[in-house]
N, C-alpha and C positions, 0 to 999 in steps of 0.2 A: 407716836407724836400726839399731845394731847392741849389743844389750846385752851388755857385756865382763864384767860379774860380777855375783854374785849371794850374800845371807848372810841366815841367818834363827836368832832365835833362840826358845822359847820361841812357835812358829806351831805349833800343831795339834799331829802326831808327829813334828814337824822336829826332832830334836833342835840344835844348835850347828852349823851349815852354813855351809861358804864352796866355791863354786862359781868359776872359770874357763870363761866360753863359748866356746865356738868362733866366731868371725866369721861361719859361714857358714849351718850346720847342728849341732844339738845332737837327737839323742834318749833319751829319759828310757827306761831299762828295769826290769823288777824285779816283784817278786811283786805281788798283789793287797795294797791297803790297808798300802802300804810308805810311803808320802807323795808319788807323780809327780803326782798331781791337784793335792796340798798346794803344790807350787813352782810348780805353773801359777797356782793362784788366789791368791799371793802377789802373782808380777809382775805379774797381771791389775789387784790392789792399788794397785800402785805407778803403776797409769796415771791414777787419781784417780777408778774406777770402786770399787761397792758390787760385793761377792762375788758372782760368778756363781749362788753356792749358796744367795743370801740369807740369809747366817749373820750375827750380832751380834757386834762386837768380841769379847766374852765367848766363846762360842760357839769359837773361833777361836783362844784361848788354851791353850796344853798345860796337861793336867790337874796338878797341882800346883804350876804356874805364878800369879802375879796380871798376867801381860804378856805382851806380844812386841813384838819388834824384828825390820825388815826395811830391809835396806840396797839399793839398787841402782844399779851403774856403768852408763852406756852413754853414747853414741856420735851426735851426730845429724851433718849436714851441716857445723853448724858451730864445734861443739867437744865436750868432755870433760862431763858432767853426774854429778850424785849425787842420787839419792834416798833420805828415808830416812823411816820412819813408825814409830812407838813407840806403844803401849798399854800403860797403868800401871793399876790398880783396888786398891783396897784398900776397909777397912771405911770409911773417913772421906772419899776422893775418888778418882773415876775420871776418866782423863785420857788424851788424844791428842794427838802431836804430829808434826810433816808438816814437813821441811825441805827443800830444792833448792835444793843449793851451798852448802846451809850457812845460809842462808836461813829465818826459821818463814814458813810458810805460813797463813793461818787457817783453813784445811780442805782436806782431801784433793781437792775439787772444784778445787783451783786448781793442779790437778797436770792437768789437761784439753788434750790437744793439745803437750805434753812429750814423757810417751813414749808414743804412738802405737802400738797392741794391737790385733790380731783372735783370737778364742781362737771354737772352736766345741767345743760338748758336744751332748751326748742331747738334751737340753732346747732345744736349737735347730730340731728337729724341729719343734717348732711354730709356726716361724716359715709352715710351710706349710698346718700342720693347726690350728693353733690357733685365736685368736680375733685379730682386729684391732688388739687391746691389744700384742700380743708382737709385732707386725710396725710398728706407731708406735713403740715403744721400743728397738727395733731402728737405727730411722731417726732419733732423738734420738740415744741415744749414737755411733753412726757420725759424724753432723756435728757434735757436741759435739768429737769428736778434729780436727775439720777445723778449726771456727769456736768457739775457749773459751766467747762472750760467747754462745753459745746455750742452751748448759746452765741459764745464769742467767737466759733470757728462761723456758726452760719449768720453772722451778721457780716463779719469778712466777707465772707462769697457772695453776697448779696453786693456789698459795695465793690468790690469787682468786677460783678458782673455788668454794673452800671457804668464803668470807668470805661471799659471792653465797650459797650454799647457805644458810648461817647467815640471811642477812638474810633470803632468801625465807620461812623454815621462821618466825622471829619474825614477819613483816609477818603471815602467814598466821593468827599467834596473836594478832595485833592488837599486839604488844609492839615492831612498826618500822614508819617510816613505807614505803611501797611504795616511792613516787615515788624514793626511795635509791637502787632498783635500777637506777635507767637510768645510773649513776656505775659500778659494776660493767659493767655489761653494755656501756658504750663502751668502755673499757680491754679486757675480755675481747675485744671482735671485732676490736679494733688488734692484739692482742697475736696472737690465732688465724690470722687472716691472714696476719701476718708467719711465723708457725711450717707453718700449712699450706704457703707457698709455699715455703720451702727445704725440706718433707720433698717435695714438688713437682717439684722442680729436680734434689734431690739424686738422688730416684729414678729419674727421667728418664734421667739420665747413667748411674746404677748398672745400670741396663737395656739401656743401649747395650753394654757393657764383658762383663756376663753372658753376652747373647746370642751375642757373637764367640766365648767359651770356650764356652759350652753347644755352638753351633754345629762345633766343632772336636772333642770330645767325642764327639756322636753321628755325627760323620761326616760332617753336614749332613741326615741325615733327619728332625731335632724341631726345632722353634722353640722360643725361649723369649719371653717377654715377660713382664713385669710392672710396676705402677703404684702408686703410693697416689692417691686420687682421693678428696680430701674434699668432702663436701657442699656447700661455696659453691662449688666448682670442678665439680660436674656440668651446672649448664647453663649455667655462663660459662666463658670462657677466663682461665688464670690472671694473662693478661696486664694484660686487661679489670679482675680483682679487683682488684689492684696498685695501677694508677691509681684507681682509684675508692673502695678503702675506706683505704687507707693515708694517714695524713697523711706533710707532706714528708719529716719528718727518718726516720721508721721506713722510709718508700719507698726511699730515699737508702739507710740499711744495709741494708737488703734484697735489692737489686739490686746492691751491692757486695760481699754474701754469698753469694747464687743463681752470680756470677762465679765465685767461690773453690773453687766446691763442682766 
């Protein structure tokens, strides 16, 4: 996947930009606080990811600007693609729009698995130091570029999980029936299942592939290994889970995604 150009208007201090990449290697030079970060978190943008820096469209607009616009060419295996994504605001309406090939999109989320992104900053540090949370979300968006239709399983479980919280917090004030929750709570453990086993899978493989380069690296004196190891997967096999808590048709894409990954 080889991205051939790149335009921004009205992003951050980017002033009116049009870029030609090199096919192979491109590096960005230039003083402190010139915009090289500004063109990484742009095309990071265009892969249908939220800003590394957790900024708000707004946020993200040159100052005297109400917008921006960012175009991008590239290249996959099997033809020519366009991307493009627009932000307008004004006093009366604010608006975004995500096209591919010319194409509307209904959200930048469906730009998942197109173009294909790895970007590391500072803040990836914590992928080792951190807490649990940075190393699951880690493992979401890596298979989200692999498998699109993931992204959408763990936005689901997310608003479930909220709904669930909601109903527990009323039953508790007497304002819902209890008995509600076992309707939350089978959907949540279909849905968790299915998302622990491909972050499962995924890591398994991503562990194999690390350790050869780690290994190569220190020369062969340090091992690497690493896991994600969720809580229904500590004293069962994740094979065991699969068959047992999955019904057929989630089993079925599951083990057709665990392949892919």
């Amino acid at each position: 996947m080889i991205i051939t150009s790149f335009s921004s208007k009205g992003f951050r201090n980017l002033k009116d930009i049009n870029i030609d990449l090199h096919p192979r290697l491109n590096v960005l030079c230039g003083k402190n606080a010139q915009g090289k970060t500004n063109i990484l978190e742009a095309i990071w943008l265009c892969s249908g990811e939220k800003s590394f820096r957790s900024a708000k469209d707004r946020e993200m607009t040159a100052i005297g600007s109400n917008g921006y616009s960012l175009s991008l060419d590239f290249k996959d295996k099997q033809r020519e693609q366009h991307i493009n994504i627009s932000f307008c605001e004004d006093v009366h309406i604010k608006s975004k729009k995500v096209t591919l090939n010319g194409v509307a999109l209904r959200a930048p989320s469906a730009l998942f698995g197109e173009l294909r992104c790895v970007v590391f900053t500072p803040e990836d540090l914590s992928l080792s130091k951190g807490s649990p949370e940075n190393r699951r979300r880690f493992a979401d968006i890596s298979i989200s570029q692999i498998k699109r239709s993931y992204r959408a399983v763990t936005e689901k479980y997310r608003r479930l999980n909220d709904q669930r919280s909601f109903q527990l917090k009323a039953a508790a004030a007497g304002k819902a029936d209890a008995a509600l929750l076992d309707v939350w709570d089978s959907q949540l453990s279909q849905m968790g299942a299915y998302i622990s086993m491909l972050r499962y899978h995924y890591c398994k493989k991503l562990s194999r592939t690390a350790s050869v380069l780690f290994n190569e690296i220190s020369g062969g004196t340090e091992e690497l290994r690493f896991a994600i190891i969720p809580p229904c997967l500590t004293a069962l096999k994740a094979e065991w889970i699969t068959r047992a808590t999955l019904p057929p048709n989630i089993l079925k894409s599951s083990k057709s995604a665990a392949r892919r990954i």
